[in-house]
C-alpha positions as CSV (number, residue, x, y, z in Angstrom):
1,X,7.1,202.6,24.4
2,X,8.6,200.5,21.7
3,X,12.5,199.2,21.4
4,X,13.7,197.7,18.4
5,X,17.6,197.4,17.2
6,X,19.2,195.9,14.0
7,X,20.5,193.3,16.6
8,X,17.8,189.9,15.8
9,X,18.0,190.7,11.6
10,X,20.7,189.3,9.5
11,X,23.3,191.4,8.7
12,X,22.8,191.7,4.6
13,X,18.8,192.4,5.6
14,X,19.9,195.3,8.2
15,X,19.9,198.5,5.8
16,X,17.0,197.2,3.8
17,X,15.0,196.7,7.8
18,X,15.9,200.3,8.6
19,X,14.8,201.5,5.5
20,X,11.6,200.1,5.4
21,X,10.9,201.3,9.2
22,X,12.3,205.1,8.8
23,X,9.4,205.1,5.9
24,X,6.8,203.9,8.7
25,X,8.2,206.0,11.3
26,X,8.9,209.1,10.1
27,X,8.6,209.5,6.1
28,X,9.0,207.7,2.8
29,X,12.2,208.5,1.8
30,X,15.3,207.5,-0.1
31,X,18.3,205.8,2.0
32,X,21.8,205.9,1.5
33,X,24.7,204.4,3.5
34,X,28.4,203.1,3.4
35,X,27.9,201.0,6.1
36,X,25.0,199.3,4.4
37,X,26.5,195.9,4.5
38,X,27.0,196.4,8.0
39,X,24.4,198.6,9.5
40,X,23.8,199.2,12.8
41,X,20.5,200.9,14.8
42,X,18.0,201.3,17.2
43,X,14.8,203.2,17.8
44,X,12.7,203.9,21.2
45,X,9.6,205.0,19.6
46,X,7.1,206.8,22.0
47,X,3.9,206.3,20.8
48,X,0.8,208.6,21.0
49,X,0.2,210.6,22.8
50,X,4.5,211.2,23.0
51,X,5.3,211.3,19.4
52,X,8.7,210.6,19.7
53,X,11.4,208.4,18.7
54,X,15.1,208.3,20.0
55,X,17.6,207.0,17.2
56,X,21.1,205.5,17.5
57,X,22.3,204.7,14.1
58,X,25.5,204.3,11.1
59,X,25.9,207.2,9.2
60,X,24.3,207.1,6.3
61,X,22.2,210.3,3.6
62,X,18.7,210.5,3.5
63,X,16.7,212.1,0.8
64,X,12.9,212.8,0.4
65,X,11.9,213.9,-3.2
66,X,8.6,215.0,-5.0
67,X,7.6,211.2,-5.8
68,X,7.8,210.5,-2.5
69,X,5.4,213.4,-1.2
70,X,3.3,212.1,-4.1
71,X,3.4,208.8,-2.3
72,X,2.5,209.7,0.9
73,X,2.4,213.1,3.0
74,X,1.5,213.0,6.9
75,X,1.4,216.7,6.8
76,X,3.7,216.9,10.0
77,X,6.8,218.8,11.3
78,X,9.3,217.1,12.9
79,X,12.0,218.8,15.4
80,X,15.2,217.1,15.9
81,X,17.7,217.3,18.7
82,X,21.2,215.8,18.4
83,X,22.6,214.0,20.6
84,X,25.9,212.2,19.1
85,X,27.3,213.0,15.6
86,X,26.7,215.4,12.8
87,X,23.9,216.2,10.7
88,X,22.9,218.6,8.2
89,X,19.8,219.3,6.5
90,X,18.5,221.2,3.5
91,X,14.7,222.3,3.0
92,X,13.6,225.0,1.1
93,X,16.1,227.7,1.6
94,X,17.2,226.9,4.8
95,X,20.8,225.2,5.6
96,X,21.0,223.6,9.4
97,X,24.6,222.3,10.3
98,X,24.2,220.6,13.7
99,X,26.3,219.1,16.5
100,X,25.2,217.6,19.4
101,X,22.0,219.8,21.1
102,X,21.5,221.4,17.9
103,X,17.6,221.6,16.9
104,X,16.1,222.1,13.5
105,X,12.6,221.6,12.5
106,X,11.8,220.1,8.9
107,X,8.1,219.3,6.9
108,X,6.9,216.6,5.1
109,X,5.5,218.4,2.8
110,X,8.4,219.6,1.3
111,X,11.7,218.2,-0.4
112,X,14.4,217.6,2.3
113,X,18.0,216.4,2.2
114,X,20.0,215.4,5.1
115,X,23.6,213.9,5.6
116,X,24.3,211.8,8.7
117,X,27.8,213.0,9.2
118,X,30.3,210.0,9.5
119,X,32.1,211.5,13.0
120,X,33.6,208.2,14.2
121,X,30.5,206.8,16.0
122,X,26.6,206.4,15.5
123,X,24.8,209.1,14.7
124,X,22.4,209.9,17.8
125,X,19.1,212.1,17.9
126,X,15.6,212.4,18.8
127,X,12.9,213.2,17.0
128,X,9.2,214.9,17.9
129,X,6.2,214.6,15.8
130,X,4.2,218.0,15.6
131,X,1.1,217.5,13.7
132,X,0.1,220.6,11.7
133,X,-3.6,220.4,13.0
134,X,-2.2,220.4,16.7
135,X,0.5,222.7,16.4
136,X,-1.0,226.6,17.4
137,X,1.1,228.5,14.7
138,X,0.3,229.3,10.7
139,X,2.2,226.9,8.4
140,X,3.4,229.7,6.3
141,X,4.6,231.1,9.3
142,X,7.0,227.6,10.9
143,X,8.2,227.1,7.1
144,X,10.0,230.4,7.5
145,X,12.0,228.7,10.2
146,X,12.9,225.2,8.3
147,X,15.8,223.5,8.4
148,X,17.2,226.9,10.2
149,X,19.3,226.0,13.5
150,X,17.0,227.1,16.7
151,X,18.4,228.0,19.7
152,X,19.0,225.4,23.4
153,X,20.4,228.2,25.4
154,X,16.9,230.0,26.3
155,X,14.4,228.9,29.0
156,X,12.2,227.3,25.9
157,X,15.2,226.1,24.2
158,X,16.4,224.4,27.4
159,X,13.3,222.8,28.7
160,X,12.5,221.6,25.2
161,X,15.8,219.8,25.4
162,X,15.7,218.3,28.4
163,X,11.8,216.9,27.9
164,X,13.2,215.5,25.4
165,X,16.4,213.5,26.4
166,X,14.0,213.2,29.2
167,X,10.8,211.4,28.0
168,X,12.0,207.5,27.5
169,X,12.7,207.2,30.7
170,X,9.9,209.1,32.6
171,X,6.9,207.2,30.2
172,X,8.6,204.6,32.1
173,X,7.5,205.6,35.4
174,X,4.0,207.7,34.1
175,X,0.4,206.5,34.7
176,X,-1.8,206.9,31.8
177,X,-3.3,210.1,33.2
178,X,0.7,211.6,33.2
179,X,1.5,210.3,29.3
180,X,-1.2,212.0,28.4
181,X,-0.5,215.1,30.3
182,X,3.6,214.5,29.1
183,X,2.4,214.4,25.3
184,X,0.7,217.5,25.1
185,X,3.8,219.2,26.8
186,X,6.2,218.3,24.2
187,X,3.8,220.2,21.8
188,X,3.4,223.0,23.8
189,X,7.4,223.5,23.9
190,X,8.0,223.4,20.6
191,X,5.3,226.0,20.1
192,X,6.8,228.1,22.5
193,X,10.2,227.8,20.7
194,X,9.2,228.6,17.1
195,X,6.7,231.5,18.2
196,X,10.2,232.9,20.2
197,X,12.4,232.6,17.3
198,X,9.8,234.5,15.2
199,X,9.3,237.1,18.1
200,X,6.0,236.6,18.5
201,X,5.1,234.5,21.9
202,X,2.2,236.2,22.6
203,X,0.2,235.2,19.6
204,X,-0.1,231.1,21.1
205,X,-2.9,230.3,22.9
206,X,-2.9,231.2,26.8
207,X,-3.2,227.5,27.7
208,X,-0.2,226.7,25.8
209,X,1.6,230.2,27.6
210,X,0.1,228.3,30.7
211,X,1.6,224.7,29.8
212,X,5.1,226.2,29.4
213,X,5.1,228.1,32.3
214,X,3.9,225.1,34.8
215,X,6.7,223.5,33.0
216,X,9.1,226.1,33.4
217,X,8.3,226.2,37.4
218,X,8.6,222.8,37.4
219,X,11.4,222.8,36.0
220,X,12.9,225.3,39.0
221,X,11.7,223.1,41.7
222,X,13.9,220.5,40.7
223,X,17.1,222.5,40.9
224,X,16.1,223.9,43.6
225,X,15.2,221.2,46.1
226,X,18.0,221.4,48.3
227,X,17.3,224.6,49.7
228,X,15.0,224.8,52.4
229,X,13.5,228.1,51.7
230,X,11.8,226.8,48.2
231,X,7.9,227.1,49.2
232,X,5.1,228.5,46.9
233,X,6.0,231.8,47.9
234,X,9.2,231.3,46.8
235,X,8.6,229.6,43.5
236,X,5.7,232.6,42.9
237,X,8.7,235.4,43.5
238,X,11.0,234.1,41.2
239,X,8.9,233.5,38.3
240,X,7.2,237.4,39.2
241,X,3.5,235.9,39.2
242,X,1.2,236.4,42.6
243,X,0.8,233.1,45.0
244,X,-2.8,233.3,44.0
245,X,-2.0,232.8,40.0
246,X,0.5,230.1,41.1
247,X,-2.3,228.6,42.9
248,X,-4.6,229.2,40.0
249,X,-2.0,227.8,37.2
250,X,-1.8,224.4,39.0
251,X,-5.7,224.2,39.4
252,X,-6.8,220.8,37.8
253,X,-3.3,219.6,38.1
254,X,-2.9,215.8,40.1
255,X,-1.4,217.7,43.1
256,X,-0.5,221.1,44.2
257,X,3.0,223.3,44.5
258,X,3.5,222.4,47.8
259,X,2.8,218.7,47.1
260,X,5.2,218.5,44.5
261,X,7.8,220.1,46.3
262,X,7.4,217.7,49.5
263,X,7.1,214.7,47.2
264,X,10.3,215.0,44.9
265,X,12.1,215.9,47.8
266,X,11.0,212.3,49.6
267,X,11.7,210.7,46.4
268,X,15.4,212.2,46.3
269,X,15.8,211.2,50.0
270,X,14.7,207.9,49.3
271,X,17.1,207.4,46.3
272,X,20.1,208.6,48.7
273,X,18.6,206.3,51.2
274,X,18.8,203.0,49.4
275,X,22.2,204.0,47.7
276,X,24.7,202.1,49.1
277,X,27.3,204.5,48.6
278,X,25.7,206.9,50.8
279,X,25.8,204.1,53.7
280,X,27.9,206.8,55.5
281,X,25.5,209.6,55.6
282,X,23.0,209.7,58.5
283,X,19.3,210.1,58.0
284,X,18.7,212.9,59.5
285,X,21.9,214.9,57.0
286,X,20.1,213.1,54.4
287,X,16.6,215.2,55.3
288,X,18.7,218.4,55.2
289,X,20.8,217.5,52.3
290,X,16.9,218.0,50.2
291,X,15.3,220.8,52.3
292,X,13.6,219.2,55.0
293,X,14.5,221.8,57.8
294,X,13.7,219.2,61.0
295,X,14.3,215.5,61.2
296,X,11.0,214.4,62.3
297,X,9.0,216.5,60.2
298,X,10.6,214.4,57.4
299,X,10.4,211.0,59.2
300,X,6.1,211.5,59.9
301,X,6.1,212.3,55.9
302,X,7.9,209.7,54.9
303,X,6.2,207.1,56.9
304,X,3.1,208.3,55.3
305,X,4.1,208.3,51.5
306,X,6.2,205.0,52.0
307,X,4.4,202.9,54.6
308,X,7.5,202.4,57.0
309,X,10.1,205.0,58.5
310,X,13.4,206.1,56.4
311,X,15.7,203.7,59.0
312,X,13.3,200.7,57.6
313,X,13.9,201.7,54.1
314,X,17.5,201.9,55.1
315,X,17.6,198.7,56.6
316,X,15.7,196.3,53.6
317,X,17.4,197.8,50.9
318,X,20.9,196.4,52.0
């Protein structure tokens, strides 16, 4: 993961900086701005395999034209999520208008417009990187959906979101086994996303259906780790799939349901542990504020995924 800001370059060189890195980045293109003698921005790239970059940035209009497909043509899609500010983009025949957590996806391989809406602050959004060759859907069949607002309020929708606003800060914490795991999710997502808005899920590839839907459990467990009764059985009920398929779609995965479950519940007791402003709360009302059902059940594992018991923790982290 990269992090680079406008902050070390003179302020006459900022605009010409940015423009030069967006046509790295992203895409040749041609940059406009009225904050150009005193632009502001930063970028978090994540590099392969993520294929994303978060950006924080003046308003300013982008344009990519004919020459510059000429020039040079990755042959990707992006998909962009907003998170602060306006933007609207043209491509083809499609018209997005977006606010923050709208989504679009646009080509490189087309001519694109796009205004960076001037909303009294940066302009804030993130954007994924879905290689033609990788992504499992016809071309002819994503340009139909260009520059067309798609949808955050539906279980693809949401999870897509939330990986990522999410990603920065969990390559952060990620072995190299996990990145690579992380990067083919974001794919996977967007798949899902495009194949629902053009009503046909069921033509992606059953890994990919697979992906989503570890994703889409996982997602459940962590809302649902306070309550004591999320197991396996529990987690298989809900999504309407057999214990045995559960146990079969986590196959090959670095730890089973039930491991996941025990081990983001420790880590969210040992996050309230070493929080000073939960000094008041006991241990043993911290154990049942995250599931564990009997106190020393949950002191025995977290003595064995920490090294020391929860009082120790307690006790060095003041």
């Amino acid at each position: 993961m990269t992090v680079v800001d406008t902050d070390d370059i003179a302020v006459p060189d900022r605009f010409g900086w940015w423009h030069d890195m967006v046509g790295r980045e992203v895409m040749p293109v041609s940059l406009r701005s009225p904050y150009a003698d005193r632009f502001q921005g930063s970028v978090t790239v994540v590099g392969p395999p993520g294929g994303l970059a978060a950006f924080d940035f003046s308003p300013l209009s982008a344009q990519r034209l004919p020459v510059h497909i000429r020039r040079a043509d990755p042959e990707l899609y992006f998909l962009v999520l907003v998170r602060g500010g306006g933007v609207r983009l043209e491509q083809g025949r499609g018209v997005a208008c977006l606010g923050p957590r709208g989504m679009a996806v646009f080509s490189t391989s087309r001519a694109l417009s796009c205004e960076f809406l001037d909303h009294g602050g940066p302009v804030r959004l993130t954007l994924l990187r879905l290689p033609r060759s990788l992504l499992p859907l016809a071309d002819a069949r994503v340009d139909r959906l260009l520059a067309e607002p798609l949808p955050t309020d539906t279980g693809s929708g949401t999870m897509l979101e939330m990986y990522l606003t999410s990603l920065p800060q969990a390559v952060r914490t990620s072995g190299p086994a996990e990145l690579a795991r992380l990067g083919a999710v974001g794919t996977d997502l967007a798949a899902s996303l495009l194949a629902s808005r053009l009503g046909d899920r069921e033509s992606l590839p059953r890994e990919t259906r697979r992906s989503v839907l570890r994703e889409r459990i996982s997602g459940f467990i962590d809302r649902n780790l306070a309550d004591p009764a999320l197991d396996p059985a529990a987690v298989a009920a809900h999504h309407h799939i057999s214990l045995r398929t559960l146990h079969q779609l986590f196959h090959g995965e670095p730890e089973s349901v039930a491991a996941t479950i025990r081990r983001r519940r420790l880590e969210r007791c040992h996050a309230d542990l070493t929080d000073p402003n939960l000094r008041h709360q006991t241990i043993g009302e911290t154990a049942l504020r995250w599931g564990f059902r009997h106190p020393a059940d949950f002191s025995r594992a977290f003595r064995r995924a920490y090294g020391m018991p929860p009082s120790e923790i307690r006790t060095s982290s003041r």
